[in-house]
Structure formats: structure tokens, C-alpha cells
C-alpha positions as CSV (number, residue, x, y, z in Angstrom):
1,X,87.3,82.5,84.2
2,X,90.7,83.7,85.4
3,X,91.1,87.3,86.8
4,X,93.3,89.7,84.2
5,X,96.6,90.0,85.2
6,X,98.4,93.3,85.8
7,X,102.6,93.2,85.9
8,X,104.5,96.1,86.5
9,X,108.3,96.4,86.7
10,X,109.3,99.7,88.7
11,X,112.9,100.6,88.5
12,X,113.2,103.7,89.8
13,X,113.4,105.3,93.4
14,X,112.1,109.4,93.5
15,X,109.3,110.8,94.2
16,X,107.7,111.4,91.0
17,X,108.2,108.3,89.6
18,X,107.1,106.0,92.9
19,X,103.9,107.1,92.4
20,X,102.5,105.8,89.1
21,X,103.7,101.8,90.0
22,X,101.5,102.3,93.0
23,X,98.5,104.4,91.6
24,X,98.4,101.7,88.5
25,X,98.8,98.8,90.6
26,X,96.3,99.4,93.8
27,X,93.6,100.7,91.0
28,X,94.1,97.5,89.1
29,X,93.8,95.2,91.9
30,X,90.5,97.0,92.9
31,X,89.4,96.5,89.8
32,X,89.8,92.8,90.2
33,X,93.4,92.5,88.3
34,X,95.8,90.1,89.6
35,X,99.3,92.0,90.5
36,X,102.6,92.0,90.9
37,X,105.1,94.5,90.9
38,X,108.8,93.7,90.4
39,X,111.1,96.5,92.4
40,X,114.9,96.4,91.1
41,X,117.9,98.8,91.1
42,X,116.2,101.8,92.4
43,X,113.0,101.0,92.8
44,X,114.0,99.1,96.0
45,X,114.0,102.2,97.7
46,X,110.0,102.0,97.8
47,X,109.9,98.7,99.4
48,X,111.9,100.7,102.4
49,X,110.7,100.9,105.4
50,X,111.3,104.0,105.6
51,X,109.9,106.3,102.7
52,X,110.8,109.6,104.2
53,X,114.2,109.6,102.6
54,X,112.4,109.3,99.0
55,X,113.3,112.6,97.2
56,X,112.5,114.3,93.8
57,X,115.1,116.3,91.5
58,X,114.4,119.2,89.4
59,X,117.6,118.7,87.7
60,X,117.3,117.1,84.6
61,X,113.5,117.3,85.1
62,X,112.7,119.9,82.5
63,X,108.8,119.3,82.4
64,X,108.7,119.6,86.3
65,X,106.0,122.6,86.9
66,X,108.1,124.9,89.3
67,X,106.7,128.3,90.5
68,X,109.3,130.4,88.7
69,X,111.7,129.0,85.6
70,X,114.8,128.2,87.1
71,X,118.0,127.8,85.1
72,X,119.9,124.5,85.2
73,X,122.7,126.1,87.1
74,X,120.3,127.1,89.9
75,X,118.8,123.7,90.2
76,X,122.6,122.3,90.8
77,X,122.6,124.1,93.3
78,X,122.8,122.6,97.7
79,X,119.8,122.1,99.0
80,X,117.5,122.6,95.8
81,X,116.4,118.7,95.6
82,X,115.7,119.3,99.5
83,X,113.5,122.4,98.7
84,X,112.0,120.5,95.3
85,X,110.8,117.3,97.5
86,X,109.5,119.9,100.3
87,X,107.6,121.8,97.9
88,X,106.0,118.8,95.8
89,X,104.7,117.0,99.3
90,X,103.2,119.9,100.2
91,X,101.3,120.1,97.2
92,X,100.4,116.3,97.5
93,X,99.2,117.0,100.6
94,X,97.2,120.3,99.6
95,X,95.7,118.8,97.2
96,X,94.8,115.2,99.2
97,X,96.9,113.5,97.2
98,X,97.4,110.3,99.3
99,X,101.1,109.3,100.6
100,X,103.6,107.0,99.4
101,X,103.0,105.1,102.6
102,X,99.4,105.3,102.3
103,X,99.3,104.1,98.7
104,X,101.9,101.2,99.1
105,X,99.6,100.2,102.3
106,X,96.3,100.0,99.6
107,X,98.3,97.9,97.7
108,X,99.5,95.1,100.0
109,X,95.7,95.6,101.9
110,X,94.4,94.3,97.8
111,X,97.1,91.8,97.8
112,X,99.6,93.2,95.4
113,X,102.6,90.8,95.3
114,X,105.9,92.8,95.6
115,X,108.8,91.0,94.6
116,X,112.1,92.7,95.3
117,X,115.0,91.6,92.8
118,X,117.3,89.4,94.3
119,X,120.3,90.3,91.8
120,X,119.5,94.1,93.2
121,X,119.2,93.1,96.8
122,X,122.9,91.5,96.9
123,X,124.1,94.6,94.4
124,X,124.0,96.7,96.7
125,X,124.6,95.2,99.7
126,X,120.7,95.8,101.2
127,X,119.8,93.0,104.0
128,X,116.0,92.1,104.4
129,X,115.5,94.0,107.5
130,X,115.6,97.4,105.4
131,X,112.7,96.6,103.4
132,X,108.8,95.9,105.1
133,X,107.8,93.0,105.7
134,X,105.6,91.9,102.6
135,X,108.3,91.6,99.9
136,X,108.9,88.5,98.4
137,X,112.4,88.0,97.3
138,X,113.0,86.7,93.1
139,X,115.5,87.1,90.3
140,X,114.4,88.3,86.3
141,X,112.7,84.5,86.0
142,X,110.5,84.7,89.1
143,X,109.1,87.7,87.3
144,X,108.9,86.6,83.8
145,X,106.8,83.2,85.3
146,X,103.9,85.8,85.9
147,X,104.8,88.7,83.3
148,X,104.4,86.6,80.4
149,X,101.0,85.7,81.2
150,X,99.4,88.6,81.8
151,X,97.1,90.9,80.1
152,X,99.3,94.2,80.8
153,X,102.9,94.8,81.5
154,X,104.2,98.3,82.1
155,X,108.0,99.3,83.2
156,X,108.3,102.5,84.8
């Protein structure tokens, strides 16, 4: 008997959303699932590196739980994604939440297949050496191949 198969398109960079691609995918491989997660446009930035950078905006967040109501004028404001990001790590991190890095690291350890999009890649001008080391590089079809045959697909 095959293994289900678990495909997940994530498409976007901040902080709030790179955390449901990995939760879903690192619980679904430990749960047997095969999986494979297909990073374009923004959701490149989780294959960086680098994830220190990866930053959450309370601007044009209106369901973002902040400690006091702010107005949308104060959330334009310099320096209020800065304070935003600050303030939502440290509550990861209060609560033992585990990290971005931590979480992206359970998924390759299960043998999550991350496939950067190619199209994306050249878009923007990113080179290989910007992203870690276990991306595989595919276009739309490289992903359909495996999307179209698997028991869930979710785009985030």
C-alpha cells in the first residue's frame, strides 16, 4: 500500500504565514504522509538561509491580537513591523513555540521535499547560494507530477 501524499504550495514570505506550511507538512510526514512543499514568489524567502530577516506586518493584519488596538495610521508608522516581529517572537518563544529554523530543520530531518519555483528563482534574480542546501529546483509541472496524486493539497 502506498503512503498518503501531502502537497502544499506556500507562496508567501512573513512570519505568520511561514509557519502553517511547516507545522502541516513536518506533522504529516510524521504521520507517515509523503511531502512536498512547493515555495514560489514569496515563499522563497523560507528556503533562505538566513530566516532572521523573515518579518510580520500588523498593517493590513486586522485579526492580529496586539496588546492595545492600534489605528491603521499608527501601524504605518517606521519601525512598527520591527516592533510587531519583535513582539510576536518573543511570544513564540515564551510560549515554546519552536523556530522557523527549528521547524524547517524537522521537516527536511522527515524528508520533506522542498522544491523552489524555478520561474520565481530567475524572477527575481535569487542565485542558489541564497537558499540551504536541500531545495530542489522545478517549474508549475514539476509540482503538478506529484500534486495531482495526492490525498491533500493546500496553498497557503
Amino acid at each position: 500500500m502506498e503512503p498518503k501524499r501531502m502537497a502544499i504550495i506556500a507562496t508567501k514570505g512573513t512570519l505568520d504565514m511561514a509557519y502553517p506550511p511547516f507545522i502541516l507538512a513536518s506533522t504529516a510526514a510524521a504521520l507517515g504522509y509523503e511531502v512536498q512543499v512547493f515555495f514560489t514568489f514569496y515563499g522563497l524567502q523560507l528556503l533562505r538561509r538566513d530566516l532572521s530577516d523573515v518579518k510580520i506586518s500588523p498593517l493590513a493584519n486586522p485579526a492580529m491580537p496586539m496588546p492595545v488596538p492600534m489605528p491603521v495610521m499608527v501601524q504605518m508608522l517606521p519601525g512598527m513591523e520591527t516592533m510587531a516581529t519583535m513582539m510576536m517572537k518573543q511570544k513564540i518563544k515564551s510560549k515554546g513555540v519552536a523556530s522557523l529554523e527549528e521547524l524547517r530543520d524537522l521537516c527536511l530531518e522527515a524528508d520533506v521535499k522542498f522544491i523552489a519555483c524555478q520561474m520565481t528563482v530567475d524572477l527575481f534574480d535569487f542565485e542558489k547560494k541564497d537558499f540551504i542546501d536541500q531545495v530542489e529546483y522545478g517549474g508549475a509541472s514539476t509540482f503538478m507530477e506529484f500534486a495531482g496524486k495526492t490525498d491533500i493539497c493546500l496553498f497557503i
